[in-house]
N, C-alpha and C positions, 0 to 999 in steps of 0.2 A: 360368443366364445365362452367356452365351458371355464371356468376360474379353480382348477386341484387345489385340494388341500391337504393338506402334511399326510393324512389319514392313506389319499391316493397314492403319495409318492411309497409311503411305507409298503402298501399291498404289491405296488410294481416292481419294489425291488427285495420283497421278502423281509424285511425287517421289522421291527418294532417303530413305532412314531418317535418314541425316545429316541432310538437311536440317529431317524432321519432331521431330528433336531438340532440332536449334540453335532453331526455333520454342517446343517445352515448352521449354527452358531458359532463353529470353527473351531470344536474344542479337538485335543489333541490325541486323545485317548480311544481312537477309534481303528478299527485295524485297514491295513492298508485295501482288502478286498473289497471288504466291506464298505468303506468310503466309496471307491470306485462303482459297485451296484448301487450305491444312494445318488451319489451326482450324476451317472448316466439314465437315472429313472426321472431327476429334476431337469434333463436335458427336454427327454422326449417327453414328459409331461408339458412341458415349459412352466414348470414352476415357478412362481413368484414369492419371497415370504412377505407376509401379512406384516407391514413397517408399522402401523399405528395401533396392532397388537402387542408387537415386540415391546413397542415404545410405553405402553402403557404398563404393560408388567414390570419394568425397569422405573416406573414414573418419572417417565419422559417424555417431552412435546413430540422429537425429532425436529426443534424448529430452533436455529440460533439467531443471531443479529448481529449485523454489520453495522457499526454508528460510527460518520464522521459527519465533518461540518459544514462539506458543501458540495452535493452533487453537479454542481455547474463546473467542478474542476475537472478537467478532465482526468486527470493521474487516479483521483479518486471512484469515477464513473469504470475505468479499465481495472482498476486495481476489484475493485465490487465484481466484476465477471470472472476474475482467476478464483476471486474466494467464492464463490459460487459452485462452478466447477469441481474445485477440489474437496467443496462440502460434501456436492451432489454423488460421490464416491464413497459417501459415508453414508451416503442416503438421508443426508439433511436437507430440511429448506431454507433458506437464507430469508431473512426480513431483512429489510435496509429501511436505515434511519437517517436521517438530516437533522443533526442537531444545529446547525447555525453557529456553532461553536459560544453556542450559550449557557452558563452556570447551570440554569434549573433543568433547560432539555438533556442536558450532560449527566444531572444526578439523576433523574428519570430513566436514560438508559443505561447507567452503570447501577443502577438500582433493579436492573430484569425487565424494565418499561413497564409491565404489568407482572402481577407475581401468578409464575404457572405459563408462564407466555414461552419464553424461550426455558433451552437449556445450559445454555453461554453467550458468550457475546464478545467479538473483537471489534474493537473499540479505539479510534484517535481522537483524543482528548484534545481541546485548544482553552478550555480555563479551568476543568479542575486539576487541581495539585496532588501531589503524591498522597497528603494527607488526607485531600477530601475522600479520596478512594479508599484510603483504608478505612474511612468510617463508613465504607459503603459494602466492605467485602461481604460476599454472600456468593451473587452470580458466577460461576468460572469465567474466567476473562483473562482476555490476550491483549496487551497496548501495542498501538503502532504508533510511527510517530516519535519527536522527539520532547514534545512535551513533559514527559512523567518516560527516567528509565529509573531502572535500580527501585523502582517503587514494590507496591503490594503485589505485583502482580507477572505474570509471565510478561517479554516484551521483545518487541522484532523488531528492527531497525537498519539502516545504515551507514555507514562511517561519512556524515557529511562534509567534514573537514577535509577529508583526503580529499573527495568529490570534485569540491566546492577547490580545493587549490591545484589537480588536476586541469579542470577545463583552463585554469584562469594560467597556469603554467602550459596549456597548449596557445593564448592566444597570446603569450610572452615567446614563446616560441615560434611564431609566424614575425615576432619583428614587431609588433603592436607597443607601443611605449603608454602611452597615454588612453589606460583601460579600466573602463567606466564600470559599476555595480547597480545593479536596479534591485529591491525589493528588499532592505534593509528593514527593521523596526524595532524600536523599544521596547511596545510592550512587555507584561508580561507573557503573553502568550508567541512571541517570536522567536520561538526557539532554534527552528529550524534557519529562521533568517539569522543569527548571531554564529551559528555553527557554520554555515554556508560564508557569511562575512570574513570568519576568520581564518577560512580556506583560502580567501580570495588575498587576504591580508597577509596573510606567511608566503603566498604563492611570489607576491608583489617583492618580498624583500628576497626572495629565491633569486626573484632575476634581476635585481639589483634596481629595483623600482620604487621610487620614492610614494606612500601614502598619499592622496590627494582629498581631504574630506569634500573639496568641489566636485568630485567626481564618484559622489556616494549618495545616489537617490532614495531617500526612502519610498515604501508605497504600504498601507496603510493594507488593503487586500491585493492578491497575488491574481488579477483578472487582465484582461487585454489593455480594458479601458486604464490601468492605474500604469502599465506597460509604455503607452502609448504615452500619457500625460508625462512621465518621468523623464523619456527619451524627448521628448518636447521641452525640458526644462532643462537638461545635461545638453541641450544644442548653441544652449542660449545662457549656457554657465560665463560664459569667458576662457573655458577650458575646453575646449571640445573634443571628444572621443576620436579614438581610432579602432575602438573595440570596446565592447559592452558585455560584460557577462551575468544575464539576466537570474537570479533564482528559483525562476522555472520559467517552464514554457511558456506559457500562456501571456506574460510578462514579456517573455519577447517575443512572440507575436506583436504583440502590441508595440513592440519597440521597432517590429520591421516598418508597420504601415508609418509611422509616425517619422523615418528615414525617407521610406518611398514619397511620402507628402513634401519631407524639405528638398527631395533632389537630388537627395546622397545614395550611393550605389552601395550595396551591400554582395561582396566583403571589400570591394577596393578601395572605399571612403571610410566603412565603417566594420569591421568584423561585429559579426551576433551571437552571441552563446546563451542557451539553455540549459533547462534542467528535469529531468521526470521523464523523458523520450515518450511525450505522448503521439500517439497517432496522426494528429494536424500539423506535425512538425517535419513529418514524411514527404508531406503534401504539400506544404507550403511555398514561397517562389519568394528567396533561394529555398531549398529544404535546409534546416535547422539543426545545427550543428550544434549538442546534448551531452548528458549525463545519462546513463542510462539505468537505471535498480531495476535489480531481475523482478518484476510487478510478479509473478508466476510463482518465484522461490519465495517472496513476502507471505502471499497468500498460504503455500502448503504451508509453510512454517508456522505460520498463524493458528492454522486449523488444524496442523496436527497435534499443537501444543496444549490446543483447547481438548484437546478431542480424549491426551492426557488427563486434563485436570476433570472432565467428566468422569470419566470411566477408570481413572486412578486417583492417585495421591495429592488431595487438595490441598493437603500442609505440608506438604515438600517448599523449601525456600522458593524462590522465583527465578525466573531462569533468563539471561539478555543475552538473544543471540542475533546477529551480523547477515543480513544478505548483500551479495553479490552487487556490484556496481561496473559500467563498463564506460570510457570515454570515448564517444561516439560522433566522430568530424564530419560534418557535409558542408553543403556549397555556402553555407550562409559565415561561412571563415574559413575556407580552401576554395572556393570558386570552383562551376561546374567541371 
């Protein structure tokens, strides 16, 4: 297959190579006829432009990074394919990083991981702070996450309080009195778990539900196995559930098997709520009844804010904006 170059496109459509340029580059100043004989000569030629020429005139990779902490979550694994996507329309390529939500692997990729490697990088932090980033700025970068907002940096996120006292105001709303929490934690890095808590907590006095710290599991990682063990320990409080609303998914999964193993039928014994509407929650038996963030609106939001701070105004303030959430009932708290 013969590969055109600018030179051909220009001879096909009578113009100068400048001009079949400033057209691929999308500047403005081009007349409307003229346009039209350039893009119908990059049709039938099947033109391509040259990315890693563009890129190096620009001195750019064309290559960003995705760093979170742990690809075995699923939310994380689906969320990495929207920003893909919406990169791959930029005609970037994505590197994905597994930081383990560790200090050093953290200042490594908000440091560019290598210098010359990427050209940005969106980024969910789980231990560095607002501060360490600022002593880190350089790379353009997007935070997700609730970690670090209002910091050095551009940041997507969304409203987990509302989220988090939504689901827990649907399972007050089915008549559930005595409804459990999985996946609380102190650290400092639980941030998303204290936002989600205190949804769950405003939600409770909504409906006139008294607080039960017996009925407050923590779990240390947000995995099946920490899921499972919690709802194993909340069966065997002395208070036992009538509804559980996990901090994410994966958490109740584990919260289902750990009901199926004692006997309890989910939702007649036990309602189950989640959080992230990852895919296995579709699937599951009952399916999983969610919080849903637009994973889709995260990712454009991400990458076109990045996409900003490359190709414009890196010391413009930083920008916190809100995706979309939806509260999403299935069989595992309304029955098939």
């Amino acid at each position: 297959m013969v590969r055109h170059r600018l030179k051909d496109v220009a001879e096909r459509a009578g113009v100068s190579v400048k001009t079949v340029s400033n057209v691929v580059n999308g500047y403005v100043h081009v007349r409307p006829d003229t346009r039209a004989r350039v893009e119908e000569a990059i049709a039938e030629l099947n033109y391509r432009p040259n990315l890693s020429a563009r890129n190096l005139r620009k001195g750019r990779t064309g290559v960003i990074a995705f760093a979170v902490p742990e690809l075995d979550i699923p939310y994380f694994a689906e969320l990495a394919r929207h920003v893909v996507t919406a990169a791959a329309e930029l005609g970037w390529t994505v590197l994905i990083d597994q930081t383990g939500g560790g200090h050093e692997q953290e200042r490594v990729a908000a440091s560019g991981i290598t210098e010359h490697l990427i050209d940005g990088l969106i980024f969910s932090p789980l231990a560095l702070t607002a501060e360490d980033l600022t002593g880190l700025a350089g790379t353009p970068m997007v935070l997700l996450g609730e970690r670090v907002d209002h910091g050095p940096a551009d940041h997507v996120g969304i409203d987990n309080v509302g989220a988090a006292r939504a689901i827990t105001a649907h399972l007050a709303g089915l008549g559930r009195r005595r409804i459990a929490a999985i996946g609380s934690q102190r650290t400092p890095e639980g941030v998303s778990a204290r936002l989600r808590l205190a949804g769950y907590t405003a939600a409770l006095a909504d409906a006139g539900l008294a607080y039960d710290d017996r009925l407050v599991a923590p779990a240390t990682a947000w995995h099946r196995a920490d899921g499972a063990a919690a709802m194993r320990g909340l069966l065997t409080s002395g208070v036992r559930p009538d509804a559980v609303f996990c901090f994410n998914d994966t958490l109740a999964l584990g919260a289902l098997r750990a009901l199926h193993e004692a006997g309890l039928r989910v939702p007649e014994d036990v309602a189950v709520a989640g959080f992230d509407d990852i895919e296995d929650g579709r699937f599951s038996v009952p399916t999983l009844s969610t919080i849903a963030p637009d994973k889709e609106r995260i990712a454009r939001l991400a990458v076109e804010l990045l996409a900003g701070r490359i190709d414009g105004d890196r010391a413009a303030p930083p920008r916190e904006l809100s995706a979309p959430w939806t509260l999403t009932p299935r069989e595992s708290t309304q029955g098939p």
